[in-house]
Short mmCIF file of the C-alpha atoms (twelve columns), coordinates in Angstrom:
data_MODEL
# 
_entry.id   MODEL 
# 
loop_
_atom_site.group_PDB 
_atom_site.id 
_atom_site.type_symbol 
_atom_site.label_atom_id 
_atom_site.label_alt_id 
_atom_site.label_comp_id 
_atom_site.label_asym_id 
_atom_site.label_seq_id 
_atom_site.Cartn_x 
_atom_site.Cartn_y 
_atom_site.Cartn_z 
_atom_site.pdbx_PDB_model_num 
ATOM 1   C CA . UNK A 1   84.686  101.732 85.448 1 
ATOM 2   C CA . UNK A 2   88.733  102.268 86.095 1 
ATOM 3   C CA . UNK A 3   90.729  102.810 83.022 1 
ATOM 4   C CA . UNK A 4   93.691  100.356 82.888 1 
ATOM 5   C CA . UNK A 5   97.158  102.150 83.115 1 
ATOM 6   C CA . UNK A 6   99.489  101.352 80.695 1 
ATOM 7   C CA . UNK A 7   102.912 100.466 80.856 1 
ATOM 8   C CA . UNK A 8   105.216 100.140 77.982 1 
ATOM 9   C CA . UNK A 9   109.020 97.789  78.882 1 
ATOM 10  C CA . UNK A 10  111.498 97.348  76.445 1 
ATOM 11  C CA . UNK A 11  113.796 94.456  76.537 1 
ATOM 12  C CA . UNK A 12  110.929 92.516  77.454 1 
ATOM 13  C CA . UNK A 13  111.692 89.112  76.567 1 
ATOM 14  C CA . UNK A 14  113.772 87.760  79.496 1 
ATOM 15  C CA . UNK A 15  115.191 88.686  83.120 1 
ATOM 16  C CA . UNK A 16  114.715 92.041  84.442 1 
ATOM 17  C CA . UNK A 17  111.772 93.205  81.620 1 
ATOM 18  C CA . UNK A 18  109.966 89.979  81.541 1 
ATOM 19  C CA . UNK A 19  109.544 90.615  85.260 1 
ATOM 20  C CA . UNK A 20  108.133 94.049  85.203 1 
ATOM 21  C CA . UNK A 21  105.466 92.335  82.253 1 
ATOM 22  C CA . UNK A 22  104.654 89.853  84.850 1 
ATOM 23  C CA . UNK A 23  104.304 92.581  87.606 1 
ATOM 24  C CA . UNK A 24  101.965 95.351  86.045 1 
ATOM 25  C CA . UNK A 25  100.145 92.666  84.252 1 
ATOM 26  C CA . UNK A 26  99.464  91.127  87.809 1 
ATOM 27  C CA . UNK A 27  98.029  94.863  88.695 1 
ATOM 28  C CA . UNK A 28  95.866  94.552  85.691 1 
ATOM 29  C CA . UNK A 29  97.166  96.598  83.340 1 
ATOM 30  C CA . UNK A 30  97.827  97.367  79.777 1 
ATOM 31  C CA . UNK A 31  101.209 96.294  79.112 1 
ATOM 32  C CA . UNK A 32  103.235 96.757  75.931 1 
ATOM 33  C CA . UNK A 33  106.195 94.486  75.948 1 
ATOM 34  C CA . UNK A 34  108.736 95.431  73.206 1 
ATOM 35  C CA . UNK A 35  111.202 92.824  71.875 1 
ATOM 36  C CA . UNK A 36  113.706 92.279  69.460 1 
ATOM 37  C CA . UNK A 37  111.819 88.917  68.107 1 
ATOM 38  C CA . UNK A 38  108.728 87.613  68.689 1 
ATOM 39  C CA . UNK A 39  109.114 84.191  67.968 1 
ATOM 40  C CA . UNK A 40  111.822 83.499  70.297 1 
ATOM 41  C CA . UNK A 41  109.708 84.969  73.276 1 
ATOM 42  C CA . UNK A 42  108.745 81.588  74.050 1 
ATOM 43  C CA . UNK A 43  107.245 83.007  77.969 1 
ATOM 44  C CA . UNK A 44  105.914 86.311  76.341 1 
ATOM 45  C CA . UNK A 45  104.082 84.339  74.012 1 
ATOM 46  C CA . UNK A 46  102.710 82.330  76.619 1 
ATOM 47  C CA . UNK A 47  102.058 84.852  78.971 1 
ATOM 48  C CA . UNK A 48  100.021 86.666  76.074 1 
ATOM 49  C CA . UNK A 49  97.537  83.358  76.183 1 
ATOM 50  C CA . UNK A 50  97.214  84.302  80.088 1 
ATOM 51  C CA . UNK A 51  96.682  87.545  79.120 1 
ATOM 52  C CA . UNK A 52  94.868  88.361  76.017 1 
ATOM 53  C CA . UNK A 53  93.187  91.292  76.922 1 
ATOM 54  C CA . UNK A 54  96.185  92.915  78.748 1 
ATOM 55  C CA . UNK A 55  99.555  92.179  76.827 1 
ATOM 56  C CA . UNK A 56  100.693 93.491  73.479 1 
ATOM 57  C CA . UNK A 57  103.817 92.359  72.089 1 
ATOM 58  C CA . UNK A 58  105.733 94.521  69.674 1 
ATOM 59  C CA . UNK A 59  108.656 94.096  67.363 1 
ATOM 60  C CA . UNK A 60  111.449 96.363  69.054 1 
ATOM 61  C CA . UNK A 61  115.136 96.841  68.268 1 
ATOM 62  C CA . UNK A 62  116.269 99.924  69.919 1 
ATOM 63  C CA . UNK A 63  119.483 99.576  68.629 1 
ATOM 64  C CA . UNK A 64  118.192 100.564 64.620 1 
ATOM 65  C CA . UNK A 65  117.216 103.399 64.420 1 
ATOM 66  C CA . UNK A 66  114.757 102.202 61.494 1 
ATOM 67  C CA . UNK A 67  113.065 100.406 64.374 1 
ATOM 68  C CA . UNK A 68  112.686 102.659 66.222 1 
ATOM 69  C CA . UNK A 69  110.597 104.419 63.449 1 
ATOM 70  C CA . UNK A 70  108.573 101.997 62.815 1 
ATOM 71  C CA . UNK A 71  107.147 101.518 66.060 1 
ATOM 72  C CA . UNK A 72  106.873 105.224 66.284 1 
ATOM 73  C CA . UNK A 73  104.658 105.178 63.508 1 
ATOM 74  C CA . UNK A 74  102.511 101.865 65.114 1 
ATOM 75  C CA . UNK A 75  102.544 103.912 68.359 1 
ATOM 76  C CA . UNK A 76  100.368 106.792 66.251 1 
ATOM 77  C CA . UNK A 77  98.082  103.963 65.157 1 
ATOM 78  C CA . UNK A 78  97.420  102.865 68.930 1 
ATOM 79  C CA . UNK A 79  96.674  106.579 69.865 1 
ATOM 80  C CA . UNK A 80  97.458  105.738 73.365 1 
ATOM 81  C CA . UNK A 81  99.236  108.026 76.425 1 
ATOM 82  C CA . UNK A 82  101.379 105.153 78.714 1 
ATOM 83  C CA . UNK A 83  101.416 106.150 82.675 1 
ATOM 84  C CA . UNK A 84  105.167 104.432 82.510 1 
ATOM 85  C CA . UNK A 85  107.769 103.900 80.127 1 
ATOM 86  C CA . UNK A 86  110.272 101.723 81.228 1 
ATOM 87  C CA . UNK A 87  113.661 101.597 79.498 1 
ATOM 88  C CA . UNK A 88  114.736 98.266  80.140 1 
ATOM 89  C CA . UNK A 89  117.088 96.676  77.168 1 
ATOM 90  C CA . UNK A 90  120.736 96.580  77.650 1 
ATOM 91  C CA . UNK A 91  123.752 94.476  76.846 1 
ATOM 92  C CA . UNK A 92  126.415 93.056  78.978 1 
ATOM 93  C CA . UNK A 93  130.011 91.950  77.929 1 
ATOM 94  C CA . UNK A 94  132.845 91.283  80.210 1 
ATOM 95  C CA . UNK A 95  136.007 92.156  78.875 1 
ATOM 96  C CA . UNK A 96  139.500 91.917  81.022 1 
ATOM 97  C CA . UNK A 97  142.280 94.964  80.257 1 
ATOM 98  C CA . UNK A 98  144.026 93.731  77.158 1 
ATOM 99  C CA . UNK A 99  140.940 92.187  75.861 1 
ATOM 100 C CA . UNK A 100 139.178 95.330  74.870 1 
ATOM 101 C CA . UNK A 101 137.889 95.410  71.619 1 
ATOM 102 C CA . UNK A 102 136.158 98.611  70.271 1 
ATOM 103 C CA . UNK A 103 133.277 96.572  68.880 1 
ATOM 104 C CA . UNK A 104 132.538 95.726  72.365 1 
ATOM 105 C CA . UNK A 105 132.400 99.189  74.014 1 
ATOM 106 C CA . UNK A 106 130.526 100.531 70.189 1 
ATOM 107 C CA . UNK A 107 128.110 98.092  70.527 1 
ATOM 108 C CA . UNK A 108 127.172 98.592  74.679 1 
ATOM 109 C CA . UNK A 109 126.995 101.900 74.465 1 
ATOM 110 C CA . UNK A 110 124.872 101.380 70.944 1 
ATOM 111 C CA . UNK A 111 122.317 99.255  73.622 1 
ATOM 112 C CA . UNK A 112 122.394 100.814 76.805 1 
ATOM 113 C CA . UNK A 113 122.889 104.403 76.342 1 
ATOM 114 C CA . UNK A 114 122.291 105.538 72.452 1 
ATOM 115 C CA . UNK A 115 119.285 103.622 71.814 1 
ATOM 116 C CA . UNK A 116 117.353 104.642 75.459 1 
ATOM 117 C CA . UNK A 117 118.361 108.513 73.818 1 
ATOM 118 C CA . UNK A 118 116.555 108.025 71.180 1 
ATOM 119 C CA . UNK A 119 113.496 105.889 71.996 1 
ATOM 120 C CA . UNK A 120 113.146 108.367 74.961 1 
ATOM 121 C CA . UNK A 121 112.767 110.977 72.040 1 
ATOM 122 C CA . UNK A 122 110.490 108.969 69.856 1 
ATOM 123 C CA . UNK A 123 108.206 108.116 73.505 1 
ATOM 124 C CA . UNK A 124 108.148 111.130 75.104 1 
ATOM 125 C CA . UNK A 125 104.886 112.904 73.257 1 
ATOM 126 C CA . UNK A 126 103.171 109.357 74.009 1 
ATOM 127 C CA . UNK A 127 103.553 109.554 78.069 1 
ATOM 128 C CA . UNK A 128 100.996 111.333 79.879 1 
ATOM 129 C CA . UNK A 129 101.650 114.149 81.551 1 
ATOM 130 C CA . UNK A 130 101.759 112.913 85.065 1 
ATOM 131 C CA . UNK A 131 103.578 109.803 83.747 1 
ATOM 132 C CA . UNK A 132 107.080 108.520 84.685 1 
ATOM 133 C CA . UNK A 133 110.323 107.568 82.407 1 
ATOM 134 C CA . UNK A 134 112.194 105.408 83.982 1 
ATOM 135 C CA . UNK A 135 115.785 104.271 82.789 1 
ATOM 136 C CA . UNK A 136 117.068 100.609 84.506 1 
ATOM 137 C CA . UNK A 137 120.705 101.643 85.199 1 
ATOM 138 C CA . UNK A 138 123.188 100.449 87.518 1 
ATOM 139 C CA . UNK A 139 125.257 100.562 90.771 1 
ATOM 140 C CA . UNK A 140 128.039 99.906  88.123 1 
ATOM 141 C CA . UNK A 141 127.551 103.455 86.582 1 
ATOM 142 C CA . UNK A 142 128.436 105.820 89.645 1 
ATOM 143 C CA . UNK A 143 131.647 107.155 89.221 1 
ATOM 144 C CA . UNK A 144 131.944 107.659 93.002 1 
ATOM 145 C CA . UNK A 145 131.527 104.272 94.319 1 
ATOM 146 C CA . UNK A 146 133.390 102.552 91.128 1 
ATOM 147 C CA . UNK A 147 131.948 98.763  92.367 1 
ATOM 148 C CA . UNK A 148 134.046 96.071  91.223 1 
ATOM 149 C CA . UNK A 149 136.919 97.707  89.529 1 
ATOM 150 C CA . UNK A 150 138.747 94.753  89.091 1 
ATOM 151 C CA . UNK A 151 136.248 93.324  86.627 1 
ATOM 152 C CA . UNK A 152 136.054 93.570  83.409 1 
ATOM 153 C CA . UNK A 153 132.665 95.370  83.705 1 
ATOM 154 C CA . UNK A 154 134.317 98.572  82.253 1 
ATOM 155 C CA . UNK A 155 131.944 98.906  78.873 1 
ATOM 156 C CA . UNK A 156 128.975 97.997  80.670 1 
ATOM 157 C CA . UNK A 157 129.811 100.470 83.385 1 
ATOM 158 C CA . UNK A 158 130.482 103.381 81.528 1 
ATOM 159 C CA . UNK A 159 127.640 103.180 79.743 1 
ATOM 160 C CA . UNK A 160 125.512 103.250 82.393 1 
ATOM 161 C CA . UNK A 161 127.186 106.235 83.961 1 
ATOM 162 C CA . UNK A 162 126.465 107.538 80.527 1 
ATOM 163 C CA . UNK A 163 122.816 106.643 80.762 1 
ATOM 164 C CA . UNK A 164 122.714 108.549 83.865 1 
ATOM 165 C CA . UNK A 165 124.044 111.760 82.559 1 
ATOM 166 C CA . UNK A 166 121.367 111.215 80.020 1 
ATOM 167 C CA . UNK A 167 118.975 111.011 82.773 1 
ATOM 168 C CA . UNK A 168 119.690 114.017 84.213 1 
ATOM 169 C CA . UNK A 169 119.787 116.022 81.814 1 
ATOM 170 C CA . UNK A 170 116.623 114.711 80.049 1 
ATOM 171 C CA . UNK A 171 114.862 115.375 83.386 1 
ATOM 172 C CA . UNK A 172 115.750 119.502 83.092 1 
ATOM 173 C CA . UNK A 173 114.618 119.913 79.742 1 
ATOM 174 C CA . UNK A 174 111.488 121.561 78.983 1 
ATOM 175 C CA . UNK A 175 109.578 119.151 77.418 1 
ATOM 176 C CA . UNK A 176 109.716 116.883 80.197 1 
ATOM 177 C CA . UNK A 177 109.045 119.156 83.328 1 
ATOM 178 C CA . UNK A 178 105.431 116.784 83.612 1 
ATOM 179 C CA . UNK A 179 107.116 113.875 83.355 1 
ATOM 180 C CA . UNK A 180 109.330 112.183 86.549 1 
ATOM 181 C CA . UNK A 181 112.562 111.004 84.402 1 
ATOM 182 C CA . UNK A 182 114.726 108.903 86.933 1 
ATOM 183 C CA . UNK A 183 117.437 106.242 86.372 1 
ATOM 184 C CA . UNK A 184 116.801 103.027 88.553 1 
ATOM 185 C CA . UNK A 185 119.187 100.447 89.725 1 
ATOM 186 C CA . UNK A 186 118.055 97.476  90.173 1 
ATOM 187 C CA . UNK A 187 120.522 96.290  92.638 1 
ATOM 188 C CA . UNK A 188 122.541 92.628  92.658 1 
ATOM 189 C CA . UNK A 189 119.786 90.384  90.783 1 
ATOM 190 C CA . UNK A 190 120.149 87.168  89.964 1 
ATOM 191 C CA . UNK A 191 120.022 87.461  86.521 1 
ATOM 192 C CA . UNK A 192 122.860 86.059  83.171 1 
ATOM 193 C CA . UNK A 193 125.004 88.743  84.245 1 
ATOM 194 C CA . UNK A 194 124.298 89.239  88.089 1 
ATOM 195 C CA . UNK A 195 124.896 85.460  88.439 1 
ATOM 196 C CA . UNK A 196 123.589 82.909  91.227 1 
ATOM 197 C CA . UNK A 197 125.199 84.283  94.306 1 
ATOM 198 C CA . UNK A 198 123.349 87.661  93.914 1 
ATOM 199 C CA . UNK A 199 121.010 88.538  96.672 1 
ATOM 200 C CA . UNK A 200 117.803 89.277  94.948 1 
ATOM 201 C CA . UNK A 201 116.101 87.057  93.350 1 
ATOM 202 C CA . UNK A 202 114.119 88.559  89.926 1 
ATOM 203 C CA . UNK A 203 110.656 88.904  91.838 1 
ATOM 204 C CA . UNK A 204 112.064 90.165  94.863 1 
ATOM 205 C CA . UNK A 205 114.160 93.324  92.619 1 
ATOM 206 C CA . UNK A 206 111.121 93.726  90.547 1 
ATOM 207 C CA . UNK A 207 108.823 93.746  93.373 1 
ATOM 208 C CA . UNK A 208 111.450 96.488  95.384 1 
ATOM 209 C CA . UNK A 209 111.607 98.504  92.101 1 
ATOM 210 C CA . UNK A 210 107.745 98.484  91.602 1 
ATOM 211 C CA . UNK A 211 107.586 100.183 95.083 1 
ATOM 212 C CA . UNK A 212 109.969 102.952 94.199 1 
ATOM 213 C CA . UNK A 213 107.972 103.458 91.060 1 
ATOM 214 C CA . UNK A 214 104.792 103.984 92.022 1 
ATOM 215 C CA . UNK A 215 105.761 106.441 94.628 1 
ATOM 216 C CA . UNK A 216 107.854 108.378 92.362 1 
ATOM 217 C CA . UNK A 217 107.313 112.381 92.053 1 
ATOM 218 C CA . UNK A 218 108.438 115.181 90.672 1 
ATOM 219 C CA . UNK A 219 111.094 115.871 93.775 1 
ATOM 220 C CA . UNK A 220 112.427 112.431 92.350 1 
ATOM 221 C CA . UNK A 221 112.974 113.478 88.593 1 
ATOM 222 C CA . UNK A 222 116.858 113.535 87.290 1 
ATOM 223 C CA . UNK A 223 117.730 111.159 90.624 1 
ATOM 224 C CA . UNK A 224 119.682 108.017 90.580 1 
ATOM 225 C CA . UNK A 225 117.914 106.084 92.886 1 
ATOM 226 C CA . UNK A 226 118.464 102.029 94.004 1 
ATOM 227 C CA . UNK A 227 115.860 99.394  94.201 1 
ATOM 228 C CA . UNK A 228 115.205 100.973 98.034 1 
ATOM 229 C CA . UNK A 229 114.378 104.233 96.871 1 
ATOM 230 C CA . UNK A 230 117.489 105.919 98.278 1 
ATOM 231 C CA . UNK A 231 119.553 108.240 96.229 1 
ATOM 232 C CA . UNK A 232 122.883 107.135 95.107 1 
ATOM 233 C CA . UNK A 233 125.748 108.913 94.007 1 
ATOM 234 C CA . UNK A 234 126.938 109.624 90.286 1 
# 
C-alpha cells in the first residue's frame, strides 16, 4: 500500500492556504493545516468532516514565539517527516507616504518575514530529506521590478524582499542541502488583498503553484520563482 505524503500549510484558514488544504487533500494526502484559531475556521472545520482521515488542524500563531514552541513540542508527539512545508501566513496593510506608522511595518515584518525564520527553524528536522520548503512570497518583493510603486504596498513589499533574502540564504546552509528551499509567488490572485480584477482566480494560482511544486529540485533551491515556474529577479 502507498504511504500518504504529508503536507504541512500555515495560514491555513482562508485564501491562498485554505487552497493548498483543498489541493493536496484532493491528492489524498496527509495535510496539517495550522491556524491561528480553530473555531473561527468555519471551512477548515468543515472540510475536516470531508476529510477525517486526511486533515489535522493545529493551533498556530507564528507570530509568538511561545507558539511556535508549543507546536514544536506536538510535532515530537506526531513523530512524523512532512514531504512539504509550506509557509503560507502573512499580513497585508496598505499604508500611503505620510501614513506610515511603525506598528505597521513592526508588525508585517513580525508575520511575513520573522515568524517564517523561525518556524523554518523549529520545521526543518521534521521535513524529509528529499522534501521541499517552500516560502509564498511575492512579485511585490523584487527589488528590480519594484511593481506598483505608487501604492502604499511598501511594508508588505519589503518584507517579502526580506523573506527572499531569507530564502536564499536558508537554501546554502548546511543543514538544508537535502531539502529544495524556494520562495514562490503566487502571482495576481484574487484574494482580500489582490482584489477582484486580478487575473487568477484562487484554484487557478493554487493549481499553477502545485505544478511548480511538485517538479521542484535541487537546481531550484534558493530561486525566486512565479506561479509559472520561471525565475524572477530579486
Amino acid at each position: 500500500m502507498d504511504v500518504k505524503k504529508t503536507v504541512l500549510i500555515t495560514g491555513a484558514n482562508r485564501g491562498l492556504g485554505l487552497g493548498f488544504v483543498r489541493y493536496y487533500l484532493a491528492k489524498d494526502w496527509t495535510v496539517f493545516a495550522c491556524v491561528r484559531s480553530e473555531k473561527k475556521s468555519l471551512e477548515l472545520r468543515s472540510l475536516f468532516n470531508e476529510y477525517p482521515n486526511n486533515l489535522v488542524i493545529e493551533p498556530l500563531d507564528v507570530s509568538d514565539a511561545n507558539s511556535i514552541d508549543a507546536f514544536s513540542v506536538k510535532l515530537k508527539e506526531y513523530s512524523i517527516l512532512f514531504d512539504l512545508v509550506i509557509n503560507n501566513a502573512g499580513v497585508f496593510t496598505e499604508e500611503n507616504l505620510g501614513d506610515w506608522k511603525i506598528a505597521t511595518f513592526e508588525n508585517t515584518f513580525k508575520v511575513n518575514t520573522f515568524g517564517v525564520a523561525l518556524f523554518s527553524q523549529v520545521i526543518l528536522p521534521f521535513i524529509n530529506s528529499s522534501g521541499k520548503l517552500v516560502n509564498i512570497s511575492s512579485g511585490l518583493g523584487s527589488i528590480e521590478n519594484i511593481i506598483n510603486p505608487e501604492t502604499g504596498f511598501e511594508a508588505y513589499a519589503m518584507s517579502k524582499a526580506a523573506l527572499n533574502m531569507f530564502t536564499k540564504r536558508l537554501a546554502s546552509k548546511s543543514e538544508t542541502k537535502d531539502i529544495v528551499v524556494v520562495a514562490l509567488s503566487p502571482g495576481w490572485v484574487q484574494t482580500d488583498m489582490g482584489g477582484k480584477d486580478a487575473p487568477l482566480t484562487i484554484p487557478e494560482a493554487i493549481g499553477k503553484m502545485g505544478v511548480v511544486i511538485e517538479q521542484l529540485t535541487s537546481i531550484h533551491s534558493g530561486k525566486f520563482l512565479s506561479e509559472e515556474g520561471d525565475q524572477l529577479p530579486w
